[in-house]
N, C-alpha and C positions, 0 to 999 in steps of 0.2 A: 504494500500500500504506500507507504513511505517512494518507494521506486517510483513508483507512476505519478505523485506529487512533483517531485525534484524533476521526472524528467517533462514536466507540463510548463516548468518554467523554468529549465535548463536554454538557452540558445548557444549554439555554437559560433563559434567569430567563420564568417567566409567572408571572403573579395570578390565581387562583380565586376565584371565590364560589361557596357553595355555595349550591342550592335547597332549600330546607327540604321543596319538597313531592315531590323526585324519591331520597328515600333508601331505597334499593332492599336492601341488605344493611348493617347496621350495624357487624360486624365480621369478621374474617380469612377472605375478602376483604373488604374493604369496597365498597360499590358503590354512588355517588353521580350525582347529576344536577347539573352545575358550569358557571358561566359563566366565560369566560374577557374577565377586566376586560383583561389587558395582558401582551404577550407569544406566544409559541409551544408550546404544549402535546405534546409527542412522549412516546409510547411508552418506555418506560423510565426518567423524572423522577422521579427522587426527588422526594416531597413533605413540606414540614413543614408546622408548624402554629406560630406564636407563639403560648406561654401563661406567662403569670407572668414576662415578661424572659428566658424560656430558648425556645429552640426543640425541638421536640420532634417528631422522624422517624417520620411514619405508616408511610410505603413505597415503592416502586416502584410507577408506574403499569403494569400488563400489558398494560393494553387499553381503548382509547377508542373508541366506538361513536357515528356521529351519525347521526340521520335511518336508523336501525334497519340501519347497515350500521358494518361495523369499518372505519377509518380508522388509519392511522400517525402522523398528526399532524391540526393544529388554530392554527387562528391568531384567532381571535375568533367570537364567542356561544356556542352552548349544545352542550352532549354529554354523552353519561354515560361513567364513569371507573371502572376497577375495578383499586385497591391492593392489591396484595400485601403484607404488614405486612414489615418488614425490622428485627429486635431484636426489642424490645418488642412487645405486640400492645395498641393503642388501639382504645379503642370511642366510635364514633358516640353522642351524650347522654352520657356518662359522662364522658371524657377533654376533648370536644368539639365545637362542634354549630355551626348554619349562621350565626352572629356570627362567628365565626374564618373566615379567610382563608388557604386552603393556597398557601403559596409553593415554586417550585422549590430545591431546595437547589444552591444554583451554589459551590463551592469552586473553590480557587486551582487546583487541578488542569482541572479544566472550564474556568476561564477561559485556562489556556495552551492548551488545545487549541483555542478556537475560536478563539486568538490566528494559531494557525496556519493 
């Protein structure tokens, strides 16, 4: 029981790139084509974006799709990604675009959990 807590709010740290030529929905969803430079990509990551020295929270990923089928996770190359905006609602060109880098947002709370 304790396991299934910890890993409901475990996030892994991964690195995104995005593909400039797979941008499928620009905003709320957003729905992107992303490689994965480094890390584990799961269903539920918060992702952000570094812009200007601040970090700034696109979303929760709902659902990662590879090779035209839904997948729960991901560990390295390509898939597409569809954010659910969580706050704020950012937009694809306006807010950010395929130079930025979406990182998982890993907090002190995520890291005791996968401490355990």
């Amino acid at each position: 029981m304790k396991k299934l807590e910890a890993k409901k709010k475990a996030v892994f740290p991964c690195i995104l790139k995005i593909d400039p030529n797979s941008i499928f929905r620009k905003s709320d969803p957003i729905i992107l084509g992303v490689s994965i430079l480094k890390g584990i990509l799961y269903e539920g990551t918060p992702l952000v974006i570094q812009k200007n020295n601040e970090f700034l929270l696109l979303g929760i990923i709902e659902s990662i799709e590879r090779n035209k089928k839904s997948v729960n996770k991901v560990r390295e190359g390509d898939c597409a990604i569809k954010i659910i905006p969580k706050g704020t609602v950012y937009t694809y060109d306006r807010h950010f675009n395929h130079e930025n880098q979406l990182i998982s947002k890993v907090d002190r709370e995520s890291i005791d959990a996968l401490k355990e």
